[in-house]
N, C-alpha and C positions, 0 to 999 in steps of 0.2 A: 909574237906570243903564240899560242897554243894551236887539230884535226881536221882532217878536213871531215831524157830522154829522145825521147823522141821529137821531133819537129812540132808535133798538135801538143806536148807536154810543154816544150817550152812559150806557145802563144798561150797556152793557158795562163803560166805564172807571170807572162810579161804583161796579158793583160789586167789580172788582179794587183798585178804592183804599179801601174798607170791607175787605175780607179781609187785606188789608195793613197798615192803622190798626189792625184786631185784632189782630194778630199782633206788633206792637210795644207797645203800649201798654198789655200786660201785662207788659211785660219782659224780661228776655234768659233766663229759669227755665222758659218755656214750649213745648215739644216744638216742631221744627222743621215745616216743613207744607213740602207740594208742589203749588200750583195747574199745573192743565194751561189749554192756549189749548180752546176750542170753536169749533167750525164756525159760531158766531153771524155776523149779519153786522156788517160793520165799514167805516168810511169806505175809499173806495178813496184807495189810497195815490196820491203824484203824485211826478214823478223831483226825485230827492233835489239840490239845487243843487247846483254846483260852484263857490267862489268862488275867485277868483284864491289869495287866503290865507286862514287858518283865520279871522286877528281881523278880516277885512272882511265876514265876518256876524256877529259877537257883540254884542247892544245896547248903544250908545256909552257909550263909560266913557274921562274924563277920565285920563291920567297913566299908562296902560298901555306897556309896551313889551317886545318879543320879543329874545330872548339867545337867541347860542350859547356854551351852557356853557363849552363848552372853551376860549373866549377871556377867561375873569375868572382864566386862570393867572397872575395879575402878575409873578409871581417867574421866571416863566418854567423853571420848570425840569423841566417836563415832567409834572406834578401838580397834582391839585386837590385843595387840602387847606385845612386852618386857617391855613396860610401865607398864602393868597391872600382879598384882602377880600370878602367877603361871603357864603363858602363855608362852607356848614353844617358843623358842628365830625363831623358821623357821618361824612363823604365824606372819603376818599383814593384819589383815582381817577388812575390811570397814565394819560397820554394820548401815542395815536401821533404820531409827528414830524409829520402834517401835519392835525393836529384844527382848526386853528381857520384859515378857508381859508371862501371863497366868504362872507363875512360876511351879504352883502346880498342872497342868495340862499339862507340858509340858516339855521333856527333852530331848537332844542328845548325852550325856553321859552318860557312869554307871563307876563307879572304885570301884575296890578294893584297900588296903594298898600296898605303894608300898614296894619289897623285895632291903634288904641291903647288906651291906658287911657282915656284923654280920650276918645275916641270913645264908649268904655261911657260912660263918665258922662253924655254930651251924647246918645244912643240906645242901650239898652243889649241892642238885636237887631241882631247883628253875623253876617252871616254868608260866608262863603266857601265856591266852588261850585271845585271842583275836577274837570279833567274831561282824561282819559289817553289818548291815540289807540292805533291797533294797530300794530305794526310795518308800516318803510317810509314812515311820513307823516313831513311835515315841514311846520312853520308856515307859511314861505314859499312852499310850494309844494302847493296843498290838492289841485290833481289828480293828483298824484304818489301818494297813501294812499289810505285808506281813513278810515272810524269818521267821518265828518260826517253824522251822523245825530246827533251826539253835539253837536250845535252848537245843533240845536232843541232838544235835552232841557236844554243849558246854559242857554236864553232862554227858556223856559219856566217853569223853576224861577225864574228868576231876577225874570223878570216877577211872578211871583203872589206870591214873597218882596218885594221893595220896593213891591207891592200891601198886604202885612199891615203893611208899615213894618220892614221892614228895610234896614239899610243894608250893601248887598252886593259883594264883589269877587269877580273870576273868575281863575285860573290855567288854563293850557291849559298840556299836558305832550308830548314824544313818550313812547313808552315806553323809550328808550332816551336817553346821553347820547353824541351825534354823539363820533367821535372817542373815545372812552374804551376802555379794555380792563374785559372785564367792562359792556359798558353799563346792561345791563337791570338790573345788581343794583346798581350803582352810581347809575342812576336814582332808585331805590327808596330809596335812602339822603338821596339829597336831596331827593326828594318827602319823607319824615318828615321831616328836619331843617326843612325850608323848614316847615312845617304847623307842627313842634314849635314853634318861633319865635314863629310867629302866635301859636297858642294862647295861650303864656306872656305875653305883652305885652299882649294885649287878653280879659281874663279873661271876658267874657260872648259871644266868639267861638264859632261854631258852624260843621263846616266838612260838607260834601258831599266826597265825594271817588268820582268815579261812572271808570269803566273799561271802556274794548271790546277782547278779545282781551289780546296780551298787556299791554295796559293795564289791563286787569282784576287781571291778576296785579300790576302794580304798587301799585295803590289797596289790593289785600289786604295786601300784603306792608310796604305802609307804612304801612296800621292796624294790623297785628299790632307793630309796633314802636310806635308811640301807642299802645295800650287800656292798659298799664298807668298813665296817668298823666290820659289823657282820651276814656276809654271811652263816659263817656255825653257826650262833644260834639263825636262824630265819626260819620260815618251813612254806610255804604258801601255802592255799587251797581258790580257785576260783571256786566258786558255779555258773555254767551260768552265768559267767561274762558276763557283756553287757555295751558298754558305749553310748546306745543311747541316744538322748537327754540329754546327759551329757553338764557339761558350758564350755568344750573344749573339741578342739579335741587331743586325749589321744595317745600317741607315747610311752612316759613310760613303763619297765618293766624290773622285774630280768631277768641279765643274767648270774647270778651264782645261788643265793640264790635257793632251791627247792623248783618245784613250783607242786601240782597236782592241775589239771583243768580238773574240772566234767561238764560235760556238754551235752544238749541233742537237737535233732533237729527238734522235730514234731511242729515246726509253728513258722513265719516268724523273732521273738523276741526270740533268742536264742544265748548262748555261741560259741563257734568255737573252733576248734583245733589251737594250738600254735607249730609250727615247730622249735621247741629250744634243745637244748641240757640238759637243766637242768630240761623241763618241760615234766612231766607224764601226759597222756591226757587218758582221760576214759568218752570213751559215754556211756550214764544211758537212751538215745529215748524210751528204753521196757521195763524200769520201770514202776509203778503205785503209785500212791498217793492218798488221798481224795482231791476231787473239792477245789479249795482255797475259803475260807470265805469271802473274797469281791466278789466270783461268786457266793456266795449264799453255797457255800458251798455242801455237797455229797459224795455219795459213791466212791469209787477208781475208776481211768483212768487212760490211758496211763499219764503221766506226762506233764505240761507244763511249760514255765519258771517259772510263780508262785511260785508252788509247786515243781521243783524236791529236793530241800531241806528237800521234806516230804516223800521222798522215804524211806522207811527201809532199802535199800539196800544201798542207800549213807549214812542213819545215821549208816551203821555200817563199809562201805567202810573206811570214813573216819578217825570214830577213831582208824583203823585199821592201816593205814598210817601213822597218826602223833604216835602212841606207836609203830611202824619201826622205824621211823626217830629219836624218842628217847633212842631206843636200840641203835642207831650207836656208 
């Protein structure tokens, strides 16, 4: 399926993917830890692409196509519910009178085919890479948002998983569902129902479900409603989660499922540490990135929420973690 330094750069990332392997594959029973970033040095970061849309960088994959949610209302009556076909039985989502509008210009879903029974039997390393933007983005329009940093961390994992022989699909989310009242928690509802699905249907499915900002908050928030039934074949990465301005206030979270949460703290809009047993926490504040494209864009700086998705050091943190969690 789908795209793809130096000597101290690479002890860098081999050491933060050994600290990380430990801390999982002892289990979810073992004290939560806190790595900090070091002033080590690290590949100079290079400006983050901007593609026309999110799925014209994601390594080629047959059968994909991008929705907007709010146009599967069939019934038309102003709701997204089990009325309407293909609509996850958790979702009943009110939609305002003009949700489903600019079709071809606008989308909050991407899918790939979903994996079956058959498929376990015929490979039975199935895996799905789930990966949640931050508010404000939209598929069709990738320089309109932010979180495509999250595009290399998608083709990364995803290269070195169909490397071990897995057979892999991608979902791309906004963290909100266009049009909907309540979006963000309405999202969250179809992000689990849409995962539960999967699961259930293709029993040796394994899924990634990784998030930047309030995308972060989504991937939590719909593994905390999966760990009771598929704890250990879901593995969640929280990019500077942040639920400010979000349409609730947000209590939600695994407390089995494994959770890494990267996060950094140079300005007042940023992630936190999680004091859990099952979450790995890793501050990235001294990393560098290029300026994010709605500041105009620019050479590397220290990171800020924006950008630390554009780190090199978290896009290789992190596929470093989920190919641990996939060894276990």
């Amino acid at each position: 399926m789908k795209l793809a330094g130096a000597a101290i750069a690479a002890l860098v990332a081999a050491g933060a993917a050994l600290i990380l392997t430990l801390a999982f594959t002892s289990g979810t029973d073992a004290p939560s830890a806190t790595t900090r970033a070091t002033p080590a040095a690290a590949a100079e970061p290079t400006f983050t692409p901007v593609p026309a849309t999110w799925m014209e960088e994601l390594r080629s994959a047959p059968g994909g196509r991008a929705l907007l949610l709010a146009c599967l209302d069939d019934n038309r009556d102003g709701r997204l519910n089990s009325g309407d076909a293909g609509v996850p039985g958790d979702v009943d989502a009110e939609l305002t009178a003009a949700a489903c509008v600019e079709t071809e210009r606008r989308a909050d879903y991407y899918v790939e085919p979903t994996q079956t029974a058959e498929d376990c039997a015929a490979n039975a390393r199935q895996l799905l890479i789930v990966a949640v933007a931050s508010a404000g983005s939209d598929l069709w329009q990738a320089r309109e948002g932010e979180s495509l940093g999250l595009l290399r961390i998608v083709n990364e994992v995803d290269r070195r998983a169909v490397a071990q022989g897995y057979d892999t699909r991608v979902t791309i989310a906004m963290s909100a569902i266009f049009g909907a009242v309540l979006p963000q928690t309405n999202m969250e509802r179809w992000m689990a129902g849409d995962v539960r699905g999967r699961l259930e249907v293709a029993p040796c499915l394994r899924v990634v479900l990784l998030g930047h900002s309030h995308g972060g908050v989504t991937v939590t928030s719909a593994a905390a409603m999966l760990e009771g039934e598929f704890a250990e074949r879901i593995y969640v990465v929280a990019v500077d989660r942040s639920a400010a301005l979000y349409d609730r206030a947000v209590e939600d979270f695994p407390r089995s499922a494994a959770v890494l949460n990267v996060y950094q703290l140079n300005e007042g809009w940023h992630g936190e540490p999680i004091d859990a047993a099952n979450v790995m926490n890793v501050e990235r504040s001294q990393d560098r990135a290029p300026i994010a494209p709605s500041d105009g864009g620019g050479p590397p700086a220290v990171v800020t929420h924006k950008t630390l998705d554009d780190s090199p050091d978290v896009q290789r943190l992190v596929p470093d973690a989920v190919m641990g969690w996939l060894a276990r």
